[in-house]
Legacy VTK file of the C-alpha trace (Angstrom):
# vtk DataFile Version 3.0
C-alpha trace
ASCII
DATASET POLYDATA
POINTS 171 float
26.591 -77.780 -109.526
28.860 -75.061 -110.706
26.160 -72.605 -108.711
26.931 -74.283 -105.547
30.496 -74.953 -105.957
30.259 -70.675 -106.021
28.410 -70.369 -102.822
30.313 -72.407 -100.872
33.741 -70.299 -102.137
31.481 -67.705 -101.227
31.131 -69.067 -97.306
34.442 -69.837 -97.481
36.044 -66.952 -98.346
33.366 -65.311 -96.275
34.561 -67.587 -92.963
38.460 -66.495 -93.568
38.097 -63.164 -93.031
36.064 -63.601 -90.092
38.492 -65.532 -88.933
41.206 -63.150 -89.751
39.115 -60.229 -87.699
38.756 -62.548 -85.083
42.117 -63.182 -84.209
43.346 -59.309 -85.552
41.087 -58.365 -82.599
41.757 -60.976 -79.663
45.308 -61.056 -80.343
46.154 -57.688 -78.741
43.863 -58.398 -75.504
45.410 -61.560 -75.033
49.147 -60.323 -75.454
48.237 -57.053 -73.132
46.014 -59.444 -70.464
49.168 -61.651 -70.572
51.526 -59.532 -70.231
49.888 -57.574 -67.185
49.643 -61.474 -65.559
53.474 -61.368 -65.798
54.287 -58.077 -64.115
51.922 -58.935 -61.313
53.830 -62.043 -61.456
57.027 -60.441 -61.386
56.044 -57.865 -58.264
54.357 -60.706 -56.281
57.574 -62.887 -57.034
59.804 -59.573 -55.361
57.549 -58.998 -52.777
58.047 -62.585 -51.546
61.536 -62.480 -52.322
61.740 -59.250 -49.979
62.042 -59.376 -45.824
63.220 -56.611 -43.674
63.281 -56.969 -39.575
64.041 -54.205 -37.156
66.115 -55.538 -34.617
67.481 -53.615 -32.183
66.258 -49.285 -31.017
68.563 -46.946 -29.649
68.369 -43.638 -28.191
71.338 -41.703 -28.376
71.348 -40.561 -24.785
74.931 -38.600 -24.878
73.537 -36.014 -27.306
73.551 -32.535 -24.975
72.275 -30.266 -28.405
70.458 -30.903 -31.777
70.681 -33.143 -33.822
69.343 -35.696 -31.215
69.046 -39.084 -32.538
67.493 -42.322 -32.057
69.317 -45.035 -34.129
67.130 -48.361 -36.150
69.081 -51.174 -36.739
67.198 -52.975 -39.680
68.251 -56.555 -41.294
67.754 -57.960 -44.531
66.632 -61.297 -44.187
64.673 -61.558 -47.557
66.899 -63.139 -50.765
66.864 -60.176 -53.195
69.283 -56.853 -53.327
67.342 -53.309 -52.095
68.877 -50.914 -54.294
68.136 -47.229 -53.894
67.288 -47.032 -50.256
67.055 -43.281 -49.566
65.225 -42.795 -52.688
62.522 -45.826 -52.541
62.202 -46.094 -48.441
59.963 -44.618 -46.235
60.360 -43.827 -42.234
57.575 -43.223 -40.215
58.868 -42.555 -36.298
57.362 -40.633 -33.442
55.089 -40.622 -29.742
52.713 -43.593 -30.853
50.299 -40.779 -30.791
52.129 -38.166 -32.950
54.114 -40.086 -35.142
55.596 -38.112 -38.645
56.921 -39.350 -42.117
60.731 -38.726 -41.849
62.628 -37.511 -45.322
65.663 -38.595 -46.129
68.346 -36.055 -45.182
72.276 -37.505 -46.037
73.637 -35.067 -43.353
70.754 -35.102 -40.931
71.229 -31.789 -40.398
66.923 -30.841 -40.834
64.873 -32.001 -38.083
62.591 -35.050 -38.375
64.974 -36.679 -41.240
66.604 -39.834 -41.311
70.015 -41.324 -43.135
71.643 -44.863 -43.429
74.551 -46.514 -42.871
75.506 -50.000 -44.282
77.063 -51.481 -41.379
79.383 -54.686 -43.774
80.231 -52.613 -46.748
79.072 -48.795 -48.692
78.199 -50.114 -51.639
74.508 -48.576 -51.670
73.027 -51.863 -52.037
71.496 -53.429 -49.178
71.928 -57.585 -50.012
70.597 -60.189 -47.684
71.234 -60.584 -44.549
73.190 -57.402 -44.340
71.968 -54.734 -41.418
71.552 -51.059 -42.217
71.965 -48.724 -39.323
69.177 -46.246 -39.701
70.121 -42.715 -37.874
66.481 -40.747 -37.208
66.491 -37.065 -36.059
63.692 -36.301 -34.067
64.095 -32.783 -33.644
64.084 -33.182 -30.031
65.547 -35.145 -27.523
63.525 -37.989 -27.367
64.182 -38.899 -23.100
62.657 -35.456 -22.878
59.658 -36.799 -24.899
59.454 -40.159 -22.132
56.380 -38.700 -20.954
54.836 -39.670 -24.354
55.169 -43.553 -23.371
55.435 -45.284 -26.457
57.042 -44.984 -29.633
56.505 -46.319 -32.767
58.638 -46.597 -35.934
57.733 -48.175 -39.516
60.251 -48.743 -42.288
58.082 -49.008 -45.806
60.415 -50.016 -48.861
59.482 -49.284 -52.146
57.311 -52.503 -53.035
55.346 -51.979 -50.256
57.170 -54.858 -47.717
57.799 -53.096 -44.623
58.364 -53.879 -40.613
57.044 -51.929 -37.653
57.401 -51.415 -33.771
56.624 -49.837 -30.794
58.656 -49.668 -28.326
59.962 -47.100 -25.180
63.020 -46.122 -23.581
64.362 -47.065 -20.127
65.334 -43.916 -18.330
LINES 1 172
171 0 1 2 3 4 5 6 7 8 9 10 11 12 13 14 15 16 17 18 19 20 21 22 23 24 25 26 27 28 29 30 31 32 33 34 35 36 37 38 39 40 41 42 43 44 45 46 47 48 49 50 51 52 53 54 55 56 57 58 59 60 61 62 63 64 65 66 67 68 69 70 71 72 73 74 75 76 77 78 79 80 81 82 83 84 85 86 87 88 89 90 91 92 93 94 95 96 97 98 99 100 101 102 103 104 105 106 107 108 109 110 111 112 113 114 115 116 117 118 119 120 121 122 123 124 125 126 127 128 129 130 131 132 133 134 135 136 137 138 139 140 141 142 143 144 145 146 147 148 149 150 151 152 153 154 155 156 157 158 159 160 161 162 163 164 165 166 167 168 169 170
């Protein structure tokens, strides 16, 4: 009796600390795995949250010498704040066939750059339903490009949401 009142202490003892490994072990993958399901959470949750249009293309047609523009207006129709625009957005514009990646230029002084203007407020935060005024310089005119047909413009921001067109100037 004593004999197997000792082996099962021994099993017993024996079954704690595997269950103590157990859970030292799992414990971290489950906190890490759960935590990665709540940033993707998170990002899907501000992707959905996020919605841009472009909704009206000008050229600027008075310019007689550099820097020639073409201006993007761009709403906010999603429900969360864009903060950082020049830093997290990307402009793609160009001939549908020879389109470029525009950088950000606050002056617009270097060719193929772009800048912003809030057109409600300058508070560098771009809220719903307000409509940024993007200002693109091609480098050259672009009603001496009108040959080249179509244009095409896409405005990436920095989760990845973006809107697109093509479009072409009357003469």
């Amino acid at each position: 009796m004593a004999g197997s009142a000792i082996s099962v202490s021994i099993i017993t003892i024996a079954c704690i600390v595997c269950a103590t490994m157990l859970v030292t072990v799992l414990y971290p993958a489950m906190n890490r795995a759960s935590s990665s399901v709540t940033l993707t959470a998170e990002a899907m949750g501000d992707q959905i949250r996020t919605d841009i249009e472009i909704i009206e293309i000008a050229n600027d047609t008075d310019a007689s010498q550099p820097p020639y523009k073409c201006y993007i207006w761009v709403k906010n129709i999603g429900s969360s704040t864009i903060d950082k625009i020049s830093s997290s957005t990307d402009v793609f514009f160009g001939a549908t066939s020879n389109f470029t990646r525009m950088d950000y230029d606050s002056d617009i002084s270097d060719s193929k750059s772009w800048n912003y203007i809030e057109c409600s407020d300058a508070d560098g935060r771009w809220v719903p339903k307000e409509t940024l005024k993007i200002h693109i310089n091609n480098g050259t005119k672009v009603t001496d490009q009108i040959n080249a047909g179509k244009y095409y413009v896409k405005i990436i921001l920095y989760n990845g949401e973006s809107a697109e067109d093509v479009f072409s100037f009357s003469t």
